[in-house]
N, C-alpha and C positions, 0 to 999 in steps of 0.2 A: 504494500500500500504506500500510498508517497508521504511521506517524512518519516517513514520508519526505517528504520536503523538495519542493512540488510547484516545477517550474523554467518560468518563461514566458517568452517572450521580451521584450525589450523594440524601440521603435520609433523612429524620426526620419520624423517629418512636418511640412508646411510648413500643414496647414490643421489637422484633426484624421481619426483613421481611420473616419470616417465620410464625412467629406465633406472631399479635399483644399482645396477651395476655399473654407471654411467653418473660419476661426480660433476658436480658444480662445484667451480672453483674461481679464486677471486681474479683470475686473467680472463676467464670469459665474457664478453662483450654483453649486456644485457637482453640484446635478440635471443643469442645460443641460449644464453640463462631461459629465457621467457617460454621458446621451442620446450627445454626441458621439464618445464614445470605445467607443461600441455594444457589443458581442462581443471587439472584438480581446483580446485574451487578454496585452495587455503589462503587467507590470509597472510600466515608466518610459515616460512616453512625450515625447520631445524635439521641443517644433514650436516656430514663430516668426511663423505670420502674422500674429497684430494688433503684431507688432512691438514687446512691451511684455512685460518679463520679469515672469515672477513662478515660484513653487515652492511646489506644494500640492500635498498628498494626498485624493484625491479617492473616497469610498465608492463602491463600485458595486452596485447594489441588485438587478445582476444576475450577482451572484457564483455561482460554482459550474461545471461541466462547461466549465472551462478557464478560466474569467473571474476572476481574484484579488477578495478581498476588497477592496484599495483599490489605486489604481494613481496612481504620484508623476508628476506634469504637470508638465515643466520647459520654459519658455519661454525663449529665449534672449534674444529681444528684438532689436534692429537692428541691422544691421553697416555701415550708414553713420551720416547725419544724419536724427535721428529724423522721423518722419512730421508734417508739418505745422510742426513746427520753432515759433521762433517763441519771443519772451517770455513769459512767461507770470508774473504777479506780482513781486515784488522781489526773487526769489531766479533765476528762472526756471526752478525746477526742482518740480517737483510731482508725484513718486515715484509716487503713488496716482493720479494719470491719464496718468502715461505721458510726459508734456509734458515737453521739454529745450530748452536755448534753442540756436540754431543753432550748427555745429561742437561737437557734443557728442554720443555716440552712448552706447548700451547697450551692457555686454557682460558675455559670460555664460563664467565659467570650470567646469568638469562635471571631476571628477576619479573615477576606479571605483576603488576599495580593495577590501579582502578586505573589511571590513567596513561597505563600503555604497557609498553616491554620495555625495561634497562637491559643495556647488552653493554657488558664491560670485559674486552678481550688483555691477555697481560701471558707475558712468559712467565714460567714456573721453572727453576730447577730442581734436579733430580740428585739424588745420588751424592755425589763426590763434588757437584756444585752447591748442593743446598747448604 
């Protein structure tokens, strides 16, 4: 009915709901992202396969008969030692490709308020860094 509030659900996927096996990750252009995220009708959608947080709102160009206008891709990122590990320059840390130097993981804090989602992404060390 018009001025109601339309409610969709939202998701936790390890790839994207198109293809579980088939990660969103944060070098994706937001077309590929949108393609990925096909019909499903969520809101937020929480996945982690490429292993590499990020937090974007992504248009969907097939909005309408249950599909929201943009729908928020929250990547969690890794719950060990990141993928391929590894120095990587004089910092060893290089946010924009994901790269952490060993004993170092991603983590991802998600909090639901009345008035939205907090999403506070932060390294974590492990091990022999902590």
């Amino acid at each position: 009915k018009a001025g109601e509030i339309e409610i969709h659900d939202d998701k936790l996927v390890h790839g994207s709901p198109a293809d579980p096996l088939e990660p969103m990750s944060h070098d994706m252009d937001d077309t590929t992202i949108a393609n990925l995220l096909a019909a499903d009708p969520a809101a937020v959608v929480l996945c982690g396969g490429s292993h590499v947080p990020f937090d974007r709102l992504v248009a969907r160009p097939n909005a309408g008969a249950g599909v929201p206008a943009h729908t928020r891709v929250i990547n969690l990122g890794s719950v060990g030692e990141a993928p391929g590990g590894g120095e990587r320059g004089r910092s060893g840390r290089r946010a924009a490709s994901g790269y952490l130097p060993p004993h170092f993981a991603h983590a991802t804090f998600v909090e639901s308020r009345d008035d939205g989602i907090e999403v506070e992404q932060f390294i974590v060390p492990l091990g022999r860094a902590a």
